[in-house]
N, C-alpha and C positions, 0 to 999 in steps of 0.2 A: 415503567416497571419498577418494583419496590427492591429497595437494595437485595433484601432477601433471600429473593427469587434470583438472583444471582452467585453462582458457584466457581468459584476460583481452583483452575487445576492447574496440572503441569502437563507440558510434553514430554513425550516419554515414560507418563504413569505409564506401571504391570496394567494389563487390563483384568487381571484379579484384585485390582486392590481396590480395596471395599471402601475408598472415599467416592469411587466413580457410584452415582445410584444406578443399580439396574436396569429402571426405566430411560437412562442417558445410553448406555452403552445399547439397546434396544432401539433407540431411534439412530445411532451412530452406524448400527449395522444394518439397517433400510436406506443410509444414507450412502451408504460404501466406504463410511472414514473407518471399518473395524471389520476386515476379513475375516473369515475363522480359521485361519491358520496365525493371527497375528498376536507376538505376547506382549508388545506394547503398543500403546493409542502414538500413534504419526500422527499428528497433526496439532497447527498452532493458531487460533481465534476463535471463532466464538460459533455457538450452536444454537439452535433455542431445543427444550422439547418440552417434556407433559408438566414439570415444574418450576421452567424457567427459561433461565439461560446458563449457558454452562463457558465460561471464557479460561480455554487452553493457554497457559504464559510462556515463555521459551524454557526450556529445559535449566536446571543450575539457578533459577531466580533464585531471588530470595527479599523477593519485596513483603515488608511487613503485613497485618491482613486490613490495617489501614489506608497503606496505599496502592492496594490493587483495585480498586477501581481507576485509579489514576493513570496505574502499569495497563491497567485494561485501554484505556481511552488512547495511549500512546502506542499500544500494538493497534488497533485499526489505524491511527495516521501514517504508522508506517506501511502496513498492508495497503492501504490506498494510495501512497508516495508510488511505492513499488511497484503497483498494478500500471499507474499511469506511466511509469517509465519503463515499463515490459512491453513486451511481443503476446499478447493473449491470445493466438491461434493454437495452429495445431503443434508447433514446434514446441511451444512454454506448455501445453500436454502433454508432450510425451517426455522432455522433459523435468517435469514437477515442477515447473515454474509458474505454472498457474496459480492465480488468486482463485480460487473458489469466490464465489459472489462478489468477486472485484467489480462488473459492470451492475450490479444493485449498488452497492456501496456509492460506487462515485458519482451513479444520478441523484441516491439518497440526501447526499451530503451536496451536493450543489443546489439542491432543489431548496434542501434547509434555508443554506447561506443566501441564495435568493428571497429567500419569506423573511429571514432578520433586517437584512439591508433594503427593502422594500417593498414591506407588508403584502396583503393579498390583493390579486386582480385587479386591479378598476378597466371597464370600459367607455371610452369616450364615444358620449353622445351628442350627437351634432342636434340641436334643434330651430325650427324655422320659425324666427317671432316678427312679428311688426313693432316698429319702433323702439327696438331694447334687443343694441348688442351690434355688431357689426353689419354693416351697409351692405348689402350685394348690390350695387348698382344694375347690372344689367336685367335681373332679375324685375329689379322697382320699376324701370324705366317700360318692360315687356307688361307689367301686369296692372301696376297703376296709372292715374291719371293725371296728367301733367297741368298746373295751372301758370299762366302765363304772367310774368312780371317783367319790371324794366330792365331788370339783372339775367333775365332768363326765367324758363322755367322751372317752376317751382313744385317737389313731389310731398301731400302730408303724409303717406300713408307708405315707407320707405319697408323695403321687403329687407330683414335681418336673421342674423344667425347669433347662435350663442353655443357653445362647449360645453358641455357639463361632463363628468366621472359619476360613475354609478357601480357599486362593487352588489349590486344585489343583483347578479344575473347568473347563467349557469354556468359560464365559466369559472365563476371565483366559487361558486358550490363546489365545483370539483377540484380546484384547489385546495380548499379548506378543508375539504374531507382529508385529502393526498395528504398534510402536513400534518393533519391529527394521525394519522395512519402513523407516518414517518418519526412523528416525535413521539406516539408510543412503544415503537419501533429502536427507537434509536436516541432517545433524546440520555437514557442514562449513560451510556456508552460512550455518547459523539460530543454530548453536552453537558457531560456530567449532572445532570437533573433527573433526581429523583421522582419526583411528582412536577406535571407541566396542568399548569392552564390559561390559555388563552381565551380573553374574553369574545374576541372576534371572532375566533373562530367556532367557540360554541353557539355565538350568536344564530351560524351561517345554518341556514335550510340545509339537510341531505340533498345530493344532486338528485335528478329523476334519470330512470333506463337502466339499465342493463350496460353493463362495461363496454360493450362495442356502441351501443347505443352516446354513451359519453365520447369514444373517439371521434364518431363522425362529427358530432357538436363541434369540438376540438378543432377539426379536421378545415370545419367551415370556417370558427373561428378565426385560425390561422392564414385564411384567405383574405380577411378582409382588414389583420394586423399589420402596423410598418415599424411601430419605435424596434430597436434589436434586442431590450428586456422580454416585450411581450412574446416578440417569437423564438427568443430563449426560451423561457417560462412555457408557453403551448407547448411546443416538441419538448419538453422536457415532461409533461403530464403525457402528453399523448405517449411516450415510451414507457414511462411506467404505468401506465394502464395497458400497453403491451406484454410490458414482464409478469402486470400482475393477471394478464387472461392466459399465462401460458404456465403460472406454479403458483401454488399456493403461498401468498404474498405473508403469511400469519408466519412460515417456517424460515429462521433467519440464519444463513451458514456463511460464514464469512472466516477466510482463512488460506494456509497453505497445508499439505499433505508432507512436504520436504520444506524444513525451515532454514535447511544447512544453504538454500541459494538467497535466504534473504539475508540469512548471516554472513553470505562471503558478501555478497552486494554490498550492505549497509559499514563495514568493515573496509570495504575495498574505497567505498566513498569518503567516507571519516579519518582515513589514514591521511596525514601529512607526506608531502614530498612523492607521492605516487609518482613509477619512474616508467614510461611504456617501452617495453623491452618485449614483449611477444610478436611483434615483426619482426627483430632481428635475432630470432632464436633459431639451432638449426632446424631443421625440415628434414623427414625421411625421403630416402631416396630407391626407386624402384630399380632391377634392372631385367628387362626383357630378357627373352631367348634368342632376341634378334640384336644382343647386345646395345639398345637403348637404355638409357636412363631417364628414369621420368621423376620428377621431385613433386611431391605430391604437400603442396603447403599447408592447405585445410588439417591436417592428421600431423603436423608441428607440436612442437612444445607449447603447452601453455601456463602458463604464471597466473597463482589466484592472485597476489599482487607484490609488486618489488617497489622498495623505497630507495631512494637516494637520499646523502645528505645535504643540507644547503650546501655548505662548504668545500668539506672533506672528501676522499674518494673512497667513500663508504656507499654499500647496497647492503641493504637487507631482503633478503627472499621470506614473503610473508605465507604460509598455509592456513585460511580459517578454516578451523575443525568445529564443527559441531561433535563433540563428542563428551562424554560425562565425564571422562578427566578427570575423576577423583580416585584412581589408581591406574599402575600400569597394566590390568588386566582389561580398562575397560577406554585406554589410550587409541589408539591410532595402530595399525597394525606393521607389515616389513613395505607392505604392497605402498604403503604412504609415505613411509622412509623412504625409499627406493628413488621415489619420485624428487621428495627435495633433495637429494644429494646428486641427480643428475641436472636439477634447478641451479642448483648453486653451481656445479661445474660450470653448466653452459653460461650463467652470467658471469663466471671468473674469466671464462675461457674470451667472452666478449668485451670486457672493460681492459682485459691487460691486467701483469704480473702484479701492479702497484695497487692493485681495488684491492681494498676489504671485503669480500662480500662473508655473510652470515646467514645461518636459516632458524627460521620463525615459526613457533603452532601459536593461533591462538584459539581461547578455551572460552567457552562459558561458562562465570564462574564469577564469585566475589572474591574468595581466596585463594593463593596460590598451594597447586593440592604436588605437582611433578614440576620439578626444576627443568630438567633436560633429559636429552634424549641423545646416548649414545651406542657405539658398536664394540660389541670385544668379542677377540674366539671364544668360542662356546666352553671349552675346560679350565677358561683362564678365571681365576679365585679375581675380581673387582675391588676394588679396595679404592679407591681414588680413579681421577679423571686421566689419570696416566698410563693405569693399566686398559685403558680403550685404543682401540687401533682410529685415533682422532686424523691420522696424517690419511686414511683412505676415506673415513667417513667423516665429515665434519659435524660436532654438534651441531643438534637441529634445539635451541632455547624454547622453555614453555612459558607463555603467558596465559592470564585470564581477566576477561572482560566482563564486567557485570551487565547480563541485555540488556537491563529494564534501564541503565544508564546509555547501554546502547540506541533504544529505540530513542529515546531523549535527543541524543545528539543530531541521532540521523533523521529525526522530524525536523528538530529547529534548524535543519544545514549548516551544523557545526562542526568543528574536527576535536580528535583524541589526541590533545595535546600529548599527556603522561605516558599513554601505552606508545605512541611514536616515539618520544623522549626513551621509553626503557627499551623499546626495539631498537633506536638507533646504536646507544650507549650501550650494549651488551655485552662488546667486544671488551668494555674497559673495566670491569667487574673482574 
């Protein structure tokens, strides 16, 4: 697909704002990503519709217009990272943890890396020669004539085999199709390739039949494969010629609806020193009319993530906010404060009087827009960090994180060195 035909947005656009084209937010709302009660687009990857494709980046980027196809290529690797280490049923549904097109995506991309690392199809053909190629003994001995010598007897006419590969059959037609399909499909996006051609595969004949007519082919094939590439590669065609008899394989949606769980995900794996503290958190406790108590664990505290320091008897309590954090009208609300300052209790309350612990937002964002976040009585004039009632609420520190540097990290399975360093170090500023 030509660079062109590609439109770079954000999450979180007004859905009145006139960068979105018409005809986008029209197929978004056949699609269900655009209710009509809703005043901003939720959602983060990619679309296709009547003039392209349309690729949502996380909220707060701020990648140049030069390298969003790049920001583009490294939000699908982390969407497919993510999908494979999810729950894709009904839980990651009603949740918002679903990848939308996760299971196209990650047949798409295996199917590729399959066609790069080992071209299209070949089938091994066995054929039956006389004298040229491997001896079947029993065979020569059943069918030819034996002449007799001092040595034994003697066979001219020895019954042979020979192997040959042949990629001109139907199964490697319906490969060749599948990959031209997939790298028009995906090749800008997955492969950063603008224009693809493959001489091999325009070589290849169109398969014959009808899509279910190609599965049973498939179907047979598959019966009479042993290497574990070839019956990778069949059940890999045969399920996308499943996906593609059940949707229109041309419309390409690949994405989340809630980004804020791949932002705490990807955040919570990239931090340094991750400390597991939500087993030993307390637990509400019930109490019957029959005077029983019942501790109900599942409905616990739970921590987006706590750092420890190597050393030191330092914790930081981390909250990732997806939130546009470019003022405090459009911050975190009381209902989110609440939380981390009963976070940090319970972790002061757990480590003993001698822990540091601190609390943590982080932001998406390149620069820092909110320092911190504290509490004062409501008629008291602010003027400094003193006039806050810090001894009941403890500052909650803001950082922010650039995504598109985030998606980078959490592709290559790296860590945030800098933002751990200024989380742990906050206390010392």
């Amino acid at each position: 697909m030509p660079v062109s035909n590609i439109l770079y947005l954000s999450d979180r656009l007004l859905v009145s704002d006139k960068t979105i084209p018409e005809s986008l937010l029209s197929e978004m709302r056949s699609l269900g990503l655009v209710a009509p009660d809703m005043v901003k687009v939720h959602f983060c990857g990619v679309v296709s519709y009547s003039d392209g494709l349309a690729v949502f980046l996380p909220r707060n980027h701020e990648a140049r217009i030069e390298d969003r196809a790049s920001a583009a290529h490294l939000l699908l690797q982390a969407l497919l990272k993510y999908y494979q280490s999810k729950d894709s049923g009904i839980y990651a549904q009603e949740s918002g943890e679903e990848v939308i097109g996760g299971r196209a995506l990650s047949l798409a991309v295996s199917l590729l890396n399959d066609y790069q690392a080992n071209s299209l199809y070949v089938r091994r053909v066995k054929e039956r020669l006389t004298n040229n190629g491997k001896v079947n003994w029993a065979r020569t001995i059943t069918r030819s004539s034996a002449y007799p010598t001092i040595s034994g007897p003697m066979y001219f006419d020895l019954s042979t085999s020979r192997s040959r590969y042949t990629s001109n059959c139907e199964t490697a037609k319906i490969h060749a199709q599948i990959i031209k399909e997939l790298f028009k499909d995906y090749g800008m996006l997955w492969l950063g390739l603008p224009r693809f051609f493959d001489e091999r595969l325009e070589l290849m004949p169109k398969p014959s039949g009808t899509v279910n007519v190609q599965i049973a082919y498939l179907q047979r094939e598959l019966q009479l494969s042993y290497s574990e590439r070839d019956i990778f590669l069949i059940k890999g065609l045969i399920q996308y010629l499943r996906i593609k008899k059940g949707i229109n394989i041309n419309n390409i949606l690949i994405g989340v609806r809630k980004f804020h769980n791949l932002w705490e995900s990807m955040l919570d794996e990239c931090l340094i020193g991750k400390y597991a503290v939500n087993s030993k958190l307390p637990v509400p406790v019930y109490q019957l009319l029959n005077e029983d108590f019942v501790p109900v664990a599942q409905k616990g505290q739970r921590t987006d993530t706590v750092l420890k320091h190597h050393e030191e008897n330092r914790f930081a309590v981390v909250d990732a906010k997806y939130y546009e954090a470019s003022s405090p009208n459009t911050a975190p609300g009381w209902s989110d404060l609440v939380k981390q300052f009963y976070y940090q209790k319970a972790v002061s309350l757990l480590e003993g009087d001698t822990a540091l612990v601190t609390n943590h937002f982080v932001f998406p964002g390149h620069s820092m827009k909110l320092k911190a976040v504290h509490v004062a009585e409501r008629s008291r004039i602010v003027k400094s960090e003193s006039d806050c009632m810090s001894e009941l609420y403890p500052t909650i520190h803001c950082h922010y994180q650039d995504p598109i540097e985030l998606l980078d990290v959490f592709v290559r399975g790296a860590k945030l060195t800098k933002l751990t360093d200024d989380i742990l170090q906050k206390h010392l500023i």
